[in-house]
C-alpha positions as CSV (number, residue, x, y, z in Angstrom):
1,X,128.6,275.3,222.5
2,X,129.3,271.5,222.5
3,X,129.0,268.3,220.4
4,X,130.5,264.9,220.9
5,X,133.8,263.6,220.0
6,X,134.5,259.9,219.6
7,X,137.4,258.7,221.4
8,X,139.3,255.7,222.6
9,X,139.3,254.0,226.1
10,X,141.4,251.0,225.7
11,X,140.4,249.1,222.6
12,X,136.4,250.1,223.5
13,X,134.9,253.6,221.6
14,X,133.0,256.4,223.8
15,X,131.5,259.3,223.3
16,X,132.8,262.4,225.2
17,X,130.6,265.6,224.8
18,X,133.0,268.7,224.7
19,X,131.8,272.2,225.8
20,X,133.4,275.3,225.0
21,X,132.7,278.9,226.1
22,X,134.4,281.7,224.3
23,X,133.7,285.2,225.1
24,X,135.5,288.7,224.8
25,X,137.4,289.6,228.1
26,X,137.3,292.9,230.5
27,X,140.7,292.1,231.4
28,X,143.9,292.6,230.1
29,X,145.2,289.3,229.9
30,X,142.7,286.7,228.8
31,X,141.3,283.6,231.0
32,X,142.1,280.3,229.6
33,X,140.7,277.5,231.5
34,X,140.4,273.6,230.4
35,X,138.3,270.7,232.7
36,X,139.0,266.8,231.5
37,X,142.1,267.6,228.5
38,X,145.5,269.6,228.7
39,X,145.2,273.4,229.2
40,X,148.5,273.6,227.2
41,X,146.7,271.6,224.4
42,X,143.7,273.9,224.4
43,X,145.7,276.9,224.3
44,X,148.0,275.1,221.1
45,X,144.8,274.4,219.2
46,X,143.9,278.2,219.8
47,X,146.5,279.4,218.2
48,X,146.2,277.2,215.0
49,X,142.6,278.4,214.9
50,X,144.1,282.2,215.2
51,X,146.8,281.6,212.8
52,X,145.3,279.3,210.2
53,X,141.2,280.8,210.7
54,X,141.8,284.7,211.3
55,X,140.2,284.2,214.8
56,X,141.2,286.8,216.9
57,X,140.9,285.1,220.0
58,X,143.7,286.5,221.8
59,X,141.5,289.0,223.1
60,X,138.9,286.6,224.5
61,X,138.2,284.2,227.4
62,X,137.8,280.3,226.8
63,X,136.7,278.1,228.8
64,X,136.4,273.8,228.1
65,X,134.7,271.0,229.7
66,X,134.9,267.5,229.0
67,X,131.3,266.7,230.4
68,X,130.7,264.0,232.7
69,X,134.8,264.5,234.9
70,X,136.3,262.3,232.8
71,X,140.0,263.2,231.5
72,X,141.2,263.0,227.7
73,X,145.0,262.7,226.7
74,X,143.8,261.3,223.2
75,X,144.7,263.8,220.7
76,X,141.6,262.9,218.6
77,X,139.9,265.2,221.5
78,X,141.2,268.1,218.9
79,X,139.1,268.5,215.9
80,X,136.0,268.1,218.7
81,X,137.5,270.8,220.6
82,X,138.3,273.0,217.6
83,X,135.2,272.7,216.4
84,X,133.5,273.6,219.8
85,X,135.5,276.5,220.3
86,X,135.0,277.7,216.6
87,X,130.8,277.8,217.1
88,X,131.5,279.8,220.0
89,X,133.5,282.1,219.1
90,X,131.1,282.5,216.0
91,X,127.7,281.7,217.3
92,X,127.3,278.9,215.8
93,X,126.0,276.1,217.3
94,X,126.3,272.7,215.9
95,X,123.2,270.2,215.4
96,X,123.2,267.9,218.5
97,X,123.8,264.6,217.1
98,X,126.8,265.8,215.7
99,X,130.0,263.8,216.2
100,X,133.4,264.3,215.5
101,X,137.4,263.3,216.0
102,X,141.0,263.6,214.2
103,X,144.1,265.0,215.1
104,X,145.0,268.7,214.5
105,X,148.3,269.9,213.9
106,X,150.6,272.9,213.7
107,X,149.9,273.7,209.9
108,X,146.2,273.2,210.2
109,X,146.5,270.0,208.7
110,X,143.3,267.1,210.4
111,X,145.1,263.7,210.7
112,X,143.4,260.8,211.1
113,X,143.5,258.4,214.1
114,X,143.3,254.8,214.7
115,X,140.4,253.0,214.4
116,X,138.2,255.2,212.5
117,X,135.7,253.1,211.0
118,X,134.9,251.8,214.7
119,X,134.4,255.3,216.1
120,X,131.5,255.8,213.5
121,X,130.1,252.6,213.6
122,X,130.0,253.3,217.1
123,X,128.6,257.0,216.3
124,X,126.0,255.3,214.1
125,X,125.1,252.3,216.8
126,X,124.4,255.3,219.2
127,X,121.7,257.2,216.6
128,X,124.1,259.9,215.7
129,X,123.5,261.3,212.2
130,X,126.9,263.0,211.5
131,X,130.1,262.6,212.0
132,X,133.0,264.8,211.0
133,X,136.4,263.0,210.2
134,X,139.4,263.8,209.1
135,X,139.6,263.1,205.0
136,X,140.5,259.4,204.2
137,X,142.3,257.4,201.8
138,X,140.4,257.3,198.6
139,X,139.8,252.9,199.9
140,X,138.8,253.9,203.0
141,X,136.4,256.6,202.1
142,X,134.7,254.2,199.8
143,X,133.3,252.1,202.6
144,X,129.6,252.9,203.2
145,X,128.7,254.2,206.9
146,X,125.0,253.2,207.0
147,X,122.7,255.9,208.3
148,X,125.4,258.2,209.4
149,X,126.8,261.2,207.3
150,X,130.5,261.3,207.2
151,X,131.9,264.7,206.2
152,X,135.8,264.5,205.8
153,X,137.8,267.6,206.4
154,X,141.3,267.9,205.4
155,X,142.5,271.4,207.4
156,X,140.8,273.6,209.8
157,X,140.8,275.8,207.2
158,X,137.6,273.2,205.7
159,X,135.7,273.6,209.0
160,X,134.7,277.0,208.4
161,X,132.5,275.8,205.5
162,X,131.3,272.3,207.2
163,X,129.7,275.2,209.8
164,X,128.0,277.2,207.3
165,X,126.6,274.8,206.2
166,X,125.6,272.4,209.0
């Protein structure tokens, strides 16, 4: 399963589709492998999903791309990559012009990241019609993103619902 997160190259906004493939293992010890981000990030947000979500995926195989070679250090890569690896593992997929960014840390917790109101402009310029963002100030999430849906998350814990019901 993949969708697109909106990340930073310089001062400039691109989208980065991210792919993930998560599937139980024949093995004892499960393969983890990561193309374009940090294997050592991947296997971080993987635990927060197994603590925080109940997904048991210490008995499965995951594999993630970043499509197109390129390589992402930018920890807004992680609520894309969460979010990949959580309609996976669920067979779920997400609608296609589906965007999304924000930090994830050890509690669960979806922090924002600079320059969010570019990335959706940017999501919006590019005829995407959602993006999922970590929950803003109260004056922040009062400004209007035309022809885009923004769905703010606070935790991962809140992504199990935006699923459902995307």
């Amino acid at each position: 399963m993949g969708l697109l997160a909106a990340v930073l190259e310089g001062s400039r906004t691109i989208l980065v589709e991210v792919q993930a493939l998560v599937s139980k293992t024949s093995f004892q010890i499960p393969r983890r492998t990561a193309a374009g981000t940090d294997h050592n990030r991947m296997n971080l947000l993987m635990a927060v999903m197994e603590k925080r979500l109940g997904t048991e995926l210490s008995w499965s195989d995951a594999y993630l791309n970043v499509a197109g070679g390129m390589k992402i250090t930018e920890p807004s890569l992680d609520l894309a990559i969460v979010l990949a690896l959580l309609s996976s593992y669920r067979n779920r997929p997400l609608p296609t012009r589906t965007v999304a960014f924000g930090e994830v840390v050890l509690t669960g917790e979806i922090r924002a990241v600079n320059m969010m109101e570019a990335r959706i402009a940017e999501a919006a310029k590019m005829g995407y019609r959602t993006v999922i963002v970590p929950k803003r100030k109260k004056a922040e999430g009062e400004k209007k993103s035309d022809g885009i849906q923004v769905i703010e998350v606070a935790t991962v814990q809140d992504l199990q619902s935006v699923l459902r019901n995307l």
